[in-house]
N, C-alpha and C positions, 0 to 999 in steps of 0.2 A: 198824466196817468202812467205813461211807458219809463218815466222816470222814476216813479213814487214804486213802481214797481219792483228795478231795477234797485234801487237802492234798500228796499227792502230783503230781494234777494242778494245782496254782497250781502247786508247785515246780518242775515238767517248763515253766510256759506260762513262766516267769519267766527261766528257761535258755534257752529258746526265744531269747525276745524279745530276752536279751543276747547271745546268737550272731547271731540276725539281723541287731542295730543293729551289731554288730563288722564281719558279710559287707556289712553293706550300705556301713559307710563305708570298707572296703579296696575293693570295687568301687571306688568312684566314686574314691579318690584314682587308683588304674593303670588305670582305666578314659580311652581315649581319643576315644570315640564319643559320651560327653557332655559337650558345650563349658559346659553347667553347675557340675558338680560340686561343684567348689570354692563355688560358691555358695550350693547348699543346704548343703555343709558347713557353712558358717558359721550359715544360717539352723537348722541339724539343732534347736536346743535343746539337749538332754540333751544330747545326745554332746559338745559344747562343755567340760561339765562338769570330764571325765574327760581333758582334754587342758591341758597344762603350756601356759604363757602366751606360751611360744617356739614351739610346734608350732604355738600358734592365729596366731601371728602370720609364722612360715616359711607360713601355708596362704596367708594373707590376701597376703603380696607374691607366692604362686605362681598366684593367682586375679589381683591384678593382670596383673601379668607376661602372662598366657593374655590379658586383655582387650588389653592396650595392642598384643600382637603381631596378635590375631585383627584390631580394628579398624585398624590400623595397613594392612593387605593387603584393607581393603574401599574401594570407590570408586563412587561414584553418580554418572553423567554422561547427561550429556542431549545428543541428535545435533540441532541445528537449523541453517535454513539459507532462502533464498529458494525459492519453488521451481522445481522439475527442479534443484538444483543439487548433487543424488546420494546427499540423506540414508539414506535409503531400501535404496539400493546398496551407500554404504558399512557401513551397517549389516550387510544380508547378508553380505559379505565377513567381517565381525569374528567374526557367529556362528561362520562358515565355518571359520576358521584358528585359532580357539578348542574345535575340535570339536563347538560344539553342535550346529548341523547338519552332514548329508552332505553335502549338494549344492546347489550356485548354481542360485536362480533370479532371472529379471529380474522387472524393477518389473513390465511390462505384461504380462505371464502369457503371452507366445507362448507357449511349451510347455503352457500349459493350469492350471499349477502358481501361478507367483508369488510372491515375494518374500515369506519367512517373517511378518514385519511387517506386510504389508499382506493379516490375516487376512478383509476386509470383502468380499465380489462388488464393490460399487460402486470402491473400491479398486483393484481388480484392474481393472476395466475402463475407468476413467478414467484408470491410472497415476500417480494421486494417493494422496498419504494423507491423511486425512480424520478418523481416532484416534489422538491418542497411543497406541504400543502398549510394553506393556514388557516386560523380557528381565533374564537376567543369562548370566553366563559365567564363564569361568575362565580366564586370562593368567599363568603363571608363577606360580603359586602365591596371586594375586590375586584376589578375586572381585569384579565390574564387573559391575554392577548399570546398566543402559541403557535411556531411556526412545527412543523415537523420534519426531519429533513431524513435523505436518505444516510443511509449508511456504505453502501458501494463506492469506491475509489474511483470509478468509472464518472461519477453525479459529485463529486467534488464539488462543484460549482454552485450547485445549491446550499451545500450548504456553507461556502463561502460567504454568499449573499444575500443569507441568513445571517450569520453573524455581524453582517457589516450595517443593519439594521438593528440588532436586538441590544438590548441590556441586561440581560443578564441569563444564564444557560444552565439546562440541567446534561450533564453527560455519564450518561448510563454504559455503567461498566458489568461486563458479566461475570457472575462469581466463579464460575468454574473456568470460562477461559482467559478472566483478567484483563488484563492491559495490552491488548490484540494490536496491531500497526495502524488500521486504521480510527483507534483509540488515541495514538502518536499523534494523527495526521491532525485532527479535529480537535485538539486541544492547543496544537500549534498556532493554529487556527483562531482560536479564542486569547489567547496570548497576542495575539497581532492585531487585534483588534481593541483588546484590554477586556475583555467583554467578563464582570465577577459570574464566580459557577457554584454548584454545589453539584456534589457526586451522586448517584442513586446504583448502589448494589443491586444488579436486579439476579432473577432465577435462582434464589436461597434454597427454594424446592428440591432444583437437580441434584442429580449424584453426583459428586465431588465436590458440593457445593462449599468453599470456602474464605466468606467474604476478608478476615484478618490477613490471607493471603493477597488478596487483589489488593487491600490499602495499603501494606507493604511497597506491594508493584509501583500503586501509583508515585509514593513517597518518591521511590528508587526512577523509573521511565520515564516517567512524569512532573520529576521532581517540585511534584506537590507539598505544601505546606500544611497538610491534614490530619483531621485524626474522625472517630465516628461518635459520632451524635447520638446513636443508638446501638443496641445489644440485642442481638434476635434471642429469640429461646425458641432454640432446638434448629436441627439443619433438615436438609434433604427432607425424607418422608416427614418427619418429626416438627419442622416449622410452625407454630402455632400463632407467635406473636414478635412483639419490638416491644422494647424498654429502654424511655427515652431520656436520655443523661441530664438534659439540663432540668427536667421539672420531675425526675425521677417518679415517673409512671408509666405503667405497661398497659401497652395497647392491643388489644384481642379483635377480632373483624369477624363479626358472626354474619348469620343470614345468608341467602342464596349467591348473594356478587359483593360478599364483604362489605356492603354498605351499613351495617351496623356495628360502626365502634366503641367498642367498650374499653372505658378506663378504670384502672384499679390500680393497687399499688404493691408495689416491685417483692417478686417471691421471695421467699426468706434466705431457700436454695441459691440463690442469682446473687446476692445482696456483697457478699465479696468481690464478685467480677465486677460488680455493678459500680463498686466503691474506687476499684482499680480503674475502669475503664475512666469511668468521671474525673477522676484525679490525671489522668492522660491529657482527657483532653483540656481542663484545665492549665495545664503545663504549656502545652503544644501553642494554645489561646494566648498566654500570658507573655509569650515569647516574644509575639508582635502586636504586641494592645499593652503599652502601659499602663493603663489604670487597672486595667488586671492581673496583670503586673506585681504592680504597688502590694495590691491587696493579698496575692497569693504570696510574696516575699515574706510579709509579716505574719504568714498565716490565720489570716482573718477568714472568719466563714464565709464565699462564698456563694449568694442566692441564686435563684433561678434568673430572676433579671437582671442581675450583675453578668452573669455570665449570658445571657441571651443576645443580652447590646454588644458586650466583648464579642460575642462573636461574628454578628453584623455590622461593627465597623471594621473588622480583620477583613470579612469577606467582601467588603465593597471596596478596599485599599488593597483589592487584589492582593492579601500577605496571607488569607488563608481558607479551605477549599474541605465545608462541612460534609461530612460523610453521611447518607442515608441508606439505609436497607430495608429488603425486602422481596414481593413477586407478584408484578404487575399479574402475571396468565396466573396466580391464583389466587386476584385479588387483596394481598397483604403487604399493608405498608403506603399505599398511593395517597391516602388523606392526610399522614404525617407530613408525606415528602410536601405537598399542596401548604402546610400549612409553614414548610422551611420556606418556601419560595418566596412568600408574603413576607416571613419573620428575616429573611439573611438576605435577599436580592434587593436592588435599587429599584425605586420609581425613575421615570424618565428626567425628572429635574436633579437627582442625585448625580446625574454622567453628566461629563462634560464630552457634550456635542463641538466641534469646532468645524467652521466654514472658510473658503478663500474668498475672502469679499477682490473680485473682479476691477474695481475703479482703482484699488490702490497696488495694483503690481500682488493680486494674490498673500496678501498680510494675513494671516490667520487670526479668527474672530470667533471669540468664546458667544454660544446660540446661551440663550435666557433659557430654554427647553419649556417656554409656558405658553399659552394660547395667547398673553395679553402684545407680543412681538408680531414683528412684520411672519409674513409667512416663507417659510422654508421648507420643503419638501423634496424629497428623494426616490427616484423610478429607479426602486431596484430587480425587479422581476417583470417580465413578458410575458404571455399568454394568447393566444389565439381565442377567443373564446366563439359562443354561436352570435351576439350581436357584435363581432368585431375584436380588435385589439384590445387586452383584459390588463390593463396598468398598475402594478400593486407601488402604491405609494407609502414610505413611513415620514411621517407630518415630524420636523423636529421644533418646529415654532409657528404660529403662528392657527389660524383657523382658516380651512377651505369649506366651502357652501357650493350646492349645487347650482349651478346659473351662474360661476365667478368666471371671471376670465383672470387665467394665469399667464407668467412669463416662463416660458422654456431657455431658461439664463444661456445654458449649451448652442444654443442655435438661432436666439434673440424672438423667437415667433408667438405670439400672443394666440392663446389655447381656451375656449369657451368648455366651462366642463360639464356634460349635457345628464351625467348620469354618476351617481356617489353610491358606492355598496360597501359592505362586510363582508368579509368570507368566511362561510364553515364551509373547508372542503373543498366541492364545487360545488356549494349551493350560495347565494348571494340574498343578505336583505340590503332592501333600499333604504340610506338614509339621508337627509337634507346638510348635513355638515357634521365635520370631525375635527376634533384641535391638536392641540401637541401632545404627542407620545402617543399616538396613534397610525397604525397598518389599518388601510384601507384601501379601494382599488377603483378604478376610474374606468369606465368607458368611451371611447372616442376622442381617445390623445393622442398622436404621433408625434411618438419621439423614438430614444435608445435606452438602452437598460444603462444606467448610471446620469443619466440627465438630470440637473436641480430646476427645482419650479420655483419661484418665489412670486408673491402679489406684484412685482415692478417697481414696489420701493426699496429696495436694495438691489445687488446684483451680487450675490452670494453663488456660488458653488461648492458642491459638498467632496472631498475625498473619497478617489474612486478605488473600486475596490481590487485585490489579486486576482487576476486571471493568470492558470497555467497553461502555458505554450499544448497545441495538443500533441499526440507521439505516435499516431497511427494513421494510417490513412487506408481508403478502400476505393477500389472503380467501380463505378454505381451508374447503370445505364437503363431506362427503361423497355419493359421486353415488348412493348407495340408503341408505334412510332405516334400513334394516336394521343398517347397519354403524355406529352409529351408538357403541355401548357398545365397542367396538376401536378404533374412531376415537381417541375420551378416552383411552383407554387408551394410543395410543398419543402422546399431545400429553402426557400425565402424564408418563410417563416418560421423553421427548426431554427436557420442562421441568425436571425432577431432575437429571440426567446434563448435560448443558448449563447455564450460567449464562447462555451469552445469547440464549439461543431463551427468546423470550417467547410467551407463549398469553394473550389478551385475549378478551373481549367487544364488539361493537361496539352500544352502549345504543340506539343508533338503528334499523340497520339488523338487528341479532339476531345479523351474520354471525361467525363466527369467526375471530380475529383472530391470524397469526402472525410474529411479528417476529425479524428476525436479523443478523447481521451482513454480507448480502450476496447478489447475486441468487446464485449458485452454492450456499450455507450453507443457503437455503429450498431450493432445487433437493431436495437432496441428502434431505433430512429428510421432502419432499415423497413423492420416490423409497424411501426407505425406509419409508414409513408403507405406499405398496402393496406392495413385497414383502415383507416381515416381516410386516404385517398382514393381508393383503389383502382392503386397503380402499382404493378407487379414488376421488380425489379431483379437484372442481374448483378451478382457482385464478384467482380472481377479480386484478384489477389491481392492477399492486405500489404501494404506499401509501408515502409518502415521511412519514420520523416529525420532523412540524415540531414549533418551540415557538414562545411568544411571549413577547413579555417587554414592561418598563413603560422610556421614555424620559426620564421628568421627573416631577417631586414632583405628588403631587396628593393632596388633601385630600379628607377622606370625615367624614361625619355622619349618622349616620341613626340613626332610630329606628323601633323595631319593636315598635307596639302591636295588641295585637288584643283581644277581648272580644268573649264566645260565651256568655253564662251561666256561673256557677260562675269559678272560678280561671283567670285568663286570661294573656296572655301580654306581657311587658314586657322592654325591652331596649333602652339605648342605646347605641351604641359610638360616639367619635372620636378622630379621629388623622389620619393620612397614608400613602402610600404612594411609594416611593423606589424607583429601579435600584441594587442591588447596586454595590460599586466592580469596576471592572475585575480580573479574575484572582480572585476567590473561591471561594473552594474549596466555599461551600454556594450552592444553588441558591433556598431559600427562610429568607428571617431573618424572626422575629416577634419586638418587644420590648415588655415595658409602662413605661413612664417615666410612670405615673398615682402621683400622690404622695396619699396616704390612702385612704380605703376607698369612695368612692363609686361603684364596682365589687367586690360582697366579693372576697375573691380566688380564692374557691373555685368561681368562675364564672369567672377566667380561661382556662383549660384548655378551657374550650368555645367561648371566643373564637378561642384559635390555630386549635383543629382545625375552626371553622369557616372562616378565611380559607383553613388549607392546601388543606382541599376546594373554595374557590370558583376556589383557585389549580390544581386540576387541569384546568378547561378556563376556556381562555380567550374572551370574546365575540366573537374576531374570527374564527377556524374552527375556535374547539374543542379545542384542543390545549393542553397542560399551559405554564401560564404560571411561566417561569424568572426566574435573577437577580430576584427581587423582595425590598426589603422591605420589613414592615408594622407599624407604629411607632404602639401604642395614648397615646395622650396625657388621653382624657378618657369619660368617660359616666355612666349614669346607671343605679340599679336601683330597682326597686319591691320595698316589703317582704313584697307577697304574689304580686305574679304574675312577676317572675320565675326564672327559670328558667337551664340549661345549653341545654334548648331555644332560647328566647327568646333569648338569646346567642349560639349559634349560626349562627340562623338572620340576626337582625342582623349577623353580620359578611359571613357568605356576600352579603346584598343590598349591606350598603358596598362591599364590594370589585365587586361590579357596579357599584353607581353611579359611582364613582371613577374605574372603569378607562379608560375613554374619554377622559378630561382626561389622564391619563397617557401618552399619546402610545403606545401598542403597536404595537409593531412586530412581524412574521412572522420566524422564525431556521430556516432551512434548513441541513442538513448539508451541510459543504461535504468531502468524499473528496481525499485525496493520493492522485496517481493518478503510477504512470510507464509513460512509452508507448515502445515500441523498434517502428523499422518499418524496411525497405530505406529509402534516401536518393531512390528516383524515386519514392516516393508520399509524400513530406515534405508539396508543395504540397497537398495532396489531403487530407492528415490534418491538417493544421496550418488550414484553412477550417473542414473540421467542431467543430476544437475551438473555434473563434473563436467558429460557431452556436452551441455549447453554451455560452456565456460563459464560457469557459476561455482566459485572457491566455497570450500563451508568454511566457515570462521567460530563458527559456536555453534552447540544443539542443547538445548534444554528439554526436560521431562516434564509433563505438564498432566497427570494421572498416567491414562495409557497410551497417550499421544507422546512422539518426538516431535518438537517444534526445530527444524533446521535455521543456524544461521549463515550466510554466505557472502561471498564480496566477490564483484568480476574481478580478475585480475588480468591487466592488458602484460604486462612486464613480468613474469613468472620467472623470479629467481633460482637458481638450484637450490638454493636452501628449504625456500619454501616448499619446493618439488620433492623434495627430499622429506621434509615432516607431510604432508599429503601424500607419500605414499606410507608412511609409517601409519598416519590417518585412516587412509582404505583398509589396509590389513589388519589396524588392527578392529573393523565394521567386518570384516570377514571371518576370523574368529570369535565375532560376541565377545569383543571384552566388555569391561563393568564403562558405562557411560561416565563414569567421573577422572577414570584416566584419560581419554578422549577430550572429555571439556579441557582437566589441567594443562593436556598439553596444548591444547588449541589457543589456550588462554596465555599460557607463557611466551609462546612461538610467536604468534600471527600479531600479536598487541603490539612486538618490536615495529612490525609496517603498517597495521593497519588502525581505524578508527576501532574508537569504543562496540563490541559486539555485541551491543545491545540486538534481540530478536529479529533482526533482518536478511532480507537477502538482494546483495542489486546482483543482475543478470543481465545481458543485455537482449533488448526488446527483439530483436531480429531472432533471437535465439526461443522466443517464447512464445510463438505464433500454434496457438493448438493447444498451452502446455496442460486448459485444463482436460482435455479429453485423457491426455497420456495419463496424467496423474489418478486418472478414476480406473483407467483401465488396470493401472499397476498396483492401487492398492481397494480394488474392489470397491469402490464408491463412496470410501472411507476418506479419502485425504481431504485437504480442502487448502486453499493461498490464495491472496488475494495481494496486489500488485499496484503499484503509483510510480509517477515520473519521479529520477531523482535529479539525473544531472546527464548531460551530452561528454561521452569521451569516447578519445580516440582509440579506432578499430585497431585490428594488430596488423602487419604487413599482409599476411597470404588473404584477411578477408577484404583489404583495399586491394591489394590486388585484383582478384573476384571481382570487386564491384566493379574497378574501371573497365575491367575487361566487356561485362556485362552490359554497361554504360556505353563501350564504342560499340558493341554488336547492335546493340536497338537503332543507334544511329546510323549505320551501315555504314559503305563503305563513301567517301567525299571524293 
């Protein structure tokens, strides 16, 4: 009976099982709700078995087919721009006419609300943005995946690593003040990464507004390959619409938030520019697109799709950079630009993603960019969030699912992923899996910001991204000794989430040491440790991060004996010490050119790593000694006392002894700096920069602004002292600004680089400079500042500093 039983239940579990595997793979083929299917299909096993070699292979191009159209309709772009120049705004607008939100708000939160994006208080009340924030949406059947980034020189780093994820980028330039520095900075930026772009003219509204100007700029700054896609009608007050070149129709934005566009065709008035302008850009197009080319040579007509594709394979071969206009804060123009995005930028399988696969010495490996590949994934941003560390990952192959256990390739540790979201903002929806060419964000990973995940069947690593050195630093102590375990806590977690906020020790003084890219970047981090923490802190004097470096060859010998009873210590090292050549890319060289063993060599390695440690402070104020290198030629060992000790410790004292004959000199950051002020406080600001050793090298007119440009100069020749005072005098008589330029221009171009809009200064010099700047031209002026390059102070300020430098350390 127990058996007739039994065997009746296998035979019931066994029909079961083959009903359920039949329900479960008709589900998944007419099932539309999972963008899988087809893929576990194939991976099903058994059921593989029982399918003809034609079904397995109709599944296999119908699972293609679903990837190539699913990625085909995905887009990951990045909004950057100088700022105030409307990132921010045009963002809102996109979510806006895409449905994701209801309702517009402004950057600076009058209503109390504020601008979807800039989810931070500090944010909202400065009318900056200060985090990449990310988004996605849906455009015509497209899903647009949007990081926002800031604009500030200070937050550089976001949108670094922003770029080092996205595929392709809108960079909004503003019409009235053009091609700004940190327009420079962020297009550099996109160039380094390859990343294709389209332009967006924004604020056609304002007065002065004039976008033919800024594409000019960008052609000339930028040396952009573009021309404009569209023709506004009418400027400033007047603005009413765009008239768009390649399918020649004009577009009108009625209703309360311009969400009802209207098309109609091109005014009769317009119809000449219109003719002109299109023939532009045809020209501009044909120059790097053969086949448009071909066609414009023979003067063949043509069409709208001839020229739409020209223009989308120029723009994805990075050879040319479509112009759009408009104004986001008056709603006009944002549904066109939405609709360039789609029609000129890549899908994620157009870029070529490349990996260092690990097993083979780092050999670079073109990524498939499709979900059907192993997985590959990229932690390029951190997060604190409330359930823990907030992981933003960009998927470049493969699929991740909630419950997978991944490989942390960086650090080899196997990671369960307990939690899978999308970000709008700071809001989060929950999803069960994501595939390739998707930003998504993980909870409860520890890792680092540039870590590669992969499933364990590869060992891939991705290419990590620029980080700049930081150039400022500040003493940062807490004001009750209480708060003391929040404090760390909260410098841990800025220093994770940030790559260039540094947190130090100061060996000397005990103080806490924090470094970053800019007085505003400390501000901010400052301000955020009391309110999110609340721990109230003082900040001691911002500290300028010098280096030192060596001028001339100098010879080192020493030996380093001692004897204490027992096993004692022995070590000789020589050689020399050298300046790096100009332009190298490492900071510190050690070589041994010691020919046989009179060093074993398994004492080398305690040679280098003691020169590198004698190389982090220098004897002239203490600062990590650059550009050096250190060229072991000779020494000596004993066969019982020494040591890795002993070796160490002799190099640390050679490279003391030596240094001093080496000629070291002080290297101070020197900041690009651009300055815009009204034209009657030119005289006024163009003095202060002189005090600060800030040269002007060029000034441009920009409406009623003077935009100053300037070069520190450490080596101030009489010649040049001599046209700088003809310079002053003649800003003290009002002469006409174009004799000033000519001469600036003839003179200063024999020494110096291209005077493009800049000014470097050096950082010691600029500590305050926005206060001065407001005081002296009424609250009118405005500059904004980035690292450019470390160079050396002049004699009387090395002076200063060592002097400075032995006083702290008193007397020995």
């Amino acid at each position: 009976m127990a058996m007739t039983r039994s065997a009746k239940s296998s035979a019931t579990r066994l029909l079961y099982a083959l009903c359920s595997e039949k329900t479960l793979i008709s589900s998944l083929s007419s099932s539309s709700s999972s963008p899988f299917a087809f893929l576990l299909l194939e991976n099903g096993g058994q059921s593989r078995k029982f399918s003809s070699s034609s079904a397995v292979a109709k599944s296999k191009d119908e699972k293609e087919a679903w990837w190539k159209e699913t990625m085909e309709k995905l887009r990951n772009i990045g909004i950057s721009a100088h700022i105030d120049s409307g990132k921010t705004t045009l963002t809102e607008r996109v979510l806006y006419y895409t449905g994701k939100i209801h309702e517009i708000h402004e950057v600076r939160g009058r209503d109390g609300v504020g601008a979807k994006m800039d989810s931070m208080d500090l944010e909202r009340e400065k009318g900056i943005t200060i985090q990449s924030a990310a988004t996605y949406c849906t455009w015509k059947d497209y899903q647009v995946n949007i990081i926002d980034t800031p604009g500030h020189v200070d937050f550089t780093i976001e949108v670094e690593r922003a770029l080092r994820v996205l595929d392709g980028a809108i960079l909004v330039l503003c019409s009235v003040g053009g091609v700004q520095s940190q327009s420079i900075t962020v297009d550099r930026q996109m160039r380094r990464y390859e990343v294709p772009r389209v332009a967006f003219i924004n604020k056609l509204d304002r007065m002065g507004a004039d976008p033919w100007k800024v594409l000019n700029q960008a052609r000339a700054k930028l040396r952009h390959h573009s021309a404009a896609v569209q023709v506004p009608i009418g400027l400033e007050d007047d603005f009413q619409g765009l008239i768009d070149l390649v399918q020649l129709k004009t577009y009108s934005f009625q209703g309360s938030s311009g969400e009802k566009v209207t098309i109609t065709d091109v005014p009769a008035d317009m119809e000449v520019l219109v003719a002109e302008k299109r023939r532009e850009l045809i020209e501009t197009v044909s120059e790097v697109d053969d086949q448009l080319a071909e066609a414009f040579l023979n003067d063949e007509p043509i069409s709208a799709e001839e020229l739409d594709a020209a223009i989308r394979r120029a723009t994805l071969a990075n050879k040319f950079v479509p112009v759009f206009m408009g104004s986001a804060f008056k709603n006009k123009g944002v549904q066109p630009l939405l609709d360039g995005v789609l029609n000129y930028l890549p899908c994620p399988v157009e870029v070529g993603n490349y990996a260092l696969d690990q097993t083979k010495n780092e050999e670079k490996v073109l990524l498939s960019g499709t979900p059907a590949g192993p997985l590959v994934a990229l932690a390029f941003k951190l997060e604190e969030g409330r359930f823990g560390q907030l992981t933003y990952l960009r998927i470049y192959e493969g699929i991740i699912r909630k419950g997978d256990f991944i490989l942390n390739v960086n650090t080899g540790k196997k990671i369960k992923i307990p939690r899978l979201v999308r970000m709008h903002s700071n809001e989060m929806e929950d999803i069960q899996e994501a595939h390739a060419g998707q930003i998504v964000a993980v909870f409860g990973v520890d890792c680092a910001s540039g870590d590669t995940f992969t499933d364990g069947s590869v060992k891939y690593t991705m290419t990590s991204m620029n980080v700049p050195e930081p150039v400022m630093s500040l003493a940062l102590q807490p004001v009750s000794k209480d708060s003391g375990g929040q404090f760390s806590k909260a410098l841990n977690r800025f220093q994770r989430e940030d790559p260039t906020f540094r947190v130090g020790l100061d060996a000397e003084s005990g103080q806490t040491i924090i470094s970053g890219m800019g007085e505003l970047h400390l501000e901010v981090y400052v301000e955020r440790i009391r309110r999110e923490y609340k721990v109230d802190a003082t900040v001691g004097k911002p500290r300028v991060n010098f280096r030192e470096t060596v001028t001339k060859r100098a010879e080192f010998d020493y030996l380093h004996k001692k004897q204490s009873g027992g096993q004692g210590q022995y070590g000789r090292v020589c050689g020399y010490i050298e300046p790096l050549e100009p332009g190298s890319t490492t900071k510190f060289e050690f070589e041994n050119i010691i020919i046989g063993q009179v060093i074993p060599s398994n004492f080398i390695p305690a040679i280098e790593k003691g020169f590198k440690e004698a190389a982090n402070s220098g004897s002239l104020i203490g600062f990590p000694v650059e550009n050096v290198r250190v060229v072991l030629t000779d020494g000596a060992a004993h066969a019982v006392d020494s040591s890795e000790l002993a070796f160490k410790l002799a190099s640390i004292y050679a490279f003391r002894q030596c240094y001093t004959a080496a000629k070291p000199v002080i290297l101070e950051p020197v900041m690009l700096v651009e300055l815009k002020a009204p034209t009657e406080f030119q005289g006024t600001v163009t003095g202060d920069l002189n005090k600060r050793k800030g040269v002007i090298v060029g000034n441009d007119q920009d409406g009623d602004d003077a935009v100053l440009t300037a070069y520190v100069c450490i080596k101030f020749p009489p010649l040049l002292l001599y046209i700088w005072t003809i310079f002053c005098i003649c800003l003290a008589v009002q002469e006409s600004l174009d004799m000033i330029q000519s001469l600036i221009s003839r003179c200063f171009s024999l020494f110096l680089y291209d005077p493009a809009v800049d000014v470097l200064v050096p950082l010691n010099n600029m500590f305050g400079y926005s206060t001065s700047l407001r005081s002296m031209t009424q609250g009118k002026g405005e500059f904004t500042m980035e690292y450019k390059e470390h160079s050396p102070v002049s004699q009387d300020v090395q002076l200063q500093l060592v002097n400075a430098f032995k006083g702290t350390k008193g007397p020995e």
